[in-house]
N, C-alpha and C positions, 0 to 999 in steps of 0.2 A: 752670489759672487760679490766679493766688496771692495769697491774702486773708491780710491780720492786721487781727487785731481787739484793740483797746484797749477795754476795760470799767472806764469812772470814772464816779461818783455823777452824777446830777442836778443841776445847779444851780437853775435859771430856767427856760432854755431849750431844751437838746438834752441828749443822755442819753449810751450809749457811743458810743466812734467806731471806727468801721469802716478801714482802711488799702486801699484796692484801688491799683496801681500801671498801668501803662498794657499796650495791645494793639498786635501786630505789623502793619506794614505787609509786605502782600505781591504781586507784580507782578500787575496787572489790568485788563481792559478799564473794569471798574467801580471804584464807589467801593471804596478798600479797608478801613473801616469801617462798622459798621453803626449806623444811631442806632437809639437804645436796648439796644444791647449795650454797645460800645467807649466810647459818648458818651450823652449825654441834650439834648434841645432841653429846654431853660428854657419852663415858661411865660410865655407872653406876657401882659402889657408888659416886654421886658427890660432890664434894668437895670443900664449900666455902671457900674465904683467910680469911675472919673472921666471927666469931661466932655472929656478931648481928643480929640483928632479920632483918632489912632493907634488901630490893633487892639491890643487890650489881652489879656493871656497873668494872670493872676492865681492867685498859689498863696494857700489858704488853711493855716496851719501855724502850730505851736507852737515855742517853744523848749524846752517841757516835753515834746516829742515825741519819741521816740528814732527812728521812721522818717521824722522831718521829718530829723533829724540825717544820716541816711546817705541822703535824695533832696539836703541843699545842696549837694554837689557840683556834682548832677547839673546841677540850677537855675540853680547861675551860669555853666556852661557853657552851659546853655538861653540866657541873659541876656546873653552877652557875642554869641553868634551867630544873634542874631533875624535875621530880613530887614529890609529898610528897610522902616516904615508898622509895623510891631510893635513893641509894649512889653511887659515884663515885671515885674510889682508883686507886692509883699506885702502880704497881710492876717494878722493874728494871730489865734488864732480861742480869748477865751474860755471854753471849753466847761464848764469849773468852777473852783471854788473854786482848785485848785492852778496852773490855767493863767493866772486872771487879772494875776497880777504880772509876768507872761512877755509878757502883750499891752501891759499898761502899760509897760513896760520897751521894747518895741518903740517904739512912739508916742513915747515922751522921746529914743531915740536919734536917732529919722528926724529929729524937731525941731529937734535940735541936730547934724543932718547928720556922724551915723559910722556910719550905720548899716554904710556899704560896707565898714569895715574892722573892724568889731564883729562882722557874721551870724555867719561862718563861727567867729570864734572864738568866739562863747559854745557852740556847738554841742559846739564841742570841750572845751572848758574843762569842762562839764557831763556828757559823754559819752564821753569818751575819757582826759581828766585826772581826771573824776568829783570835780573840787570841791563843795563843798557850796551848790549853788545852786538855789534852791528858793523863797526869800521873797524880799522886796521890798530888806532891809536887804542881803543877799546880792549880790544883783540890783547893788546900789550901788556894793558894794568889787569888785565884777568891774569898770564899766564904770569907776570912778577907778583900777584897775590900768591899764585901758586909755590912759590920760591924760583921761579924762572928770571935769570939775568935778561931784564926787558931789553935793552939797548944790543946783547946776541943775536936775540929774538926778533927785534923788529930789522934787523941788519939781516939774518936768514931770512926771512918771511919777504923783503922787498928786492933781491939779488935775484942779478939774470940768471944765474942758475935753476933757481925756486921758480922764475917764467917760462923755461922752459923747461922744466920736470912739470909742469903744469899743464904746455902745449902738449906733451909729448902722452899725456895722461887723457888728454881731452881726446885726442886722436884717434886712441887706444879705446875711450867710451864712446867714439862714434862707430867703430869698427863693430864693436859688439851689439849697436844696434839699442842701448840704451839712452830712455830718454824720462826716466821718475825717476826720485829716488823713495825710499834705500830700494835695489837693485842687487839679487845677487846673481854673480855668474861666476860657471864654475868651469875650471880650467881652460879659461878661452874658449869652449867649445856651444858652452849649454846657459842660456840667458830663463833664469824662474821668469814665468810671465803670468798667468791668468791665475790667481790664485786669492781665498778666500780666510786669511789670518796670517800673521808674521812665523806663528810657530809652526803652523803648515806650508810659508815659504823655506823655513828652516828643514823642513822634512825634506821636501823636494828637492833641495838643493844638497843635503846628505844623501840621500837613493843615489841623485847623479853623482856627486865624489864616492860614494864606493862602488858603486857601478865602472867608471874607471880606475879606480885603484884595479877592483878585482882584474882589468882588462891588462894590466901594467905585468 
């Protein structure tokens, strides 16, 4: 089994974060995960991030993450070959002080619709190019390199609105009992937990979205 562990201060709400990656699918009369090993059932009442009718696939993750950095590959290959009646979203996930500019940074892009051609490179830009990005003013000249109107951007990204899509976000990931990232959970119901590679959390959390589509 292969665990990392991320240890950052306290903010508010959640403490260090835990990284666990996902479990192998292997041929069987039975299910081939187990809940409460491979997965977790959410307590009930569960609670989708959005009202559409689609099974919904949900990463929670950072751009302050270095193992959110090296699962987006994986994710938008997740993301491009869902089944029909699956979806796959991002949530940014707060967890402290150094993450928060990274969840706000998040919410101004989706706003202003780059997020699809912004993820994959802040990841890199940050972790691979190792720019200095870090704060909010940073955060800015990254996304006006990209052709983003910095002065929209950092006006979205620091608006009470963007604070509370943010509160109401964190709520929502303490509900579901998450505390690493990336983190996937799927349709409110089912949190990937014990697992041994990202492409094997990727499996796991496909079983459970067509396991409830099929139920739909």
């Amino acid at each position: 089994m292969l665990k990392r562990f991320i240890r950052l201060p306290l903010l508010v709400l959640l403490g260090g974060l835990l990284l666990a990656s996902a479990c192998t699918a292997q041929p069987s009369a039975t299910a081939p995960y187990t809940d409460g090993v491979q997965y977790v059932t959410l307590p009930a009442p569960y609670q989708r991030y959005s009202k559409a009718g689609k099974v919904e696939i949900v990463e929670v993750f950072s751009y302050g993450c270095i193992h959110c950095a090296q699962f987006a590959p994986v994710a938008e290959t997740l993301r491009k070959e869902l089944p029909a009646g699956v979806e796959f979203k991002l949530m940014p996930a707060p967890f402290n002080e150094e993450w928060i500019p990274f969840a706000r940074a998040y919410y101004a892009a989706k706003q202003l619709g780059v997020v699809d051609r912004t993820h994959l490179a802040l990841f890199k830009a940050k972790f691979t190019d190792h720019y200095p990005i870090n704060s909010m003013g940073e955060l800015g000249d990254f996304y006006a390199r990209e052709g983003v109107d910095r002065a929209k951007f950092m006006s979205i990204a620091n608006s009470k609105e963007t604070t509370e899509k943010m509160q109401r976000d964190l709520d929502l990931i303490r509900r579901w009992q998450v505390d690493g990232t990336p983190t996937l959970v799927v349709d409110g119901k089912y949190r990937v937990a014990t697992v041994r590679s990202h492409e094997e959390m990727v499996a796991v959390a496909l079983w459970l979205a067509r396991r409830e589509l099929a139920g739909k």
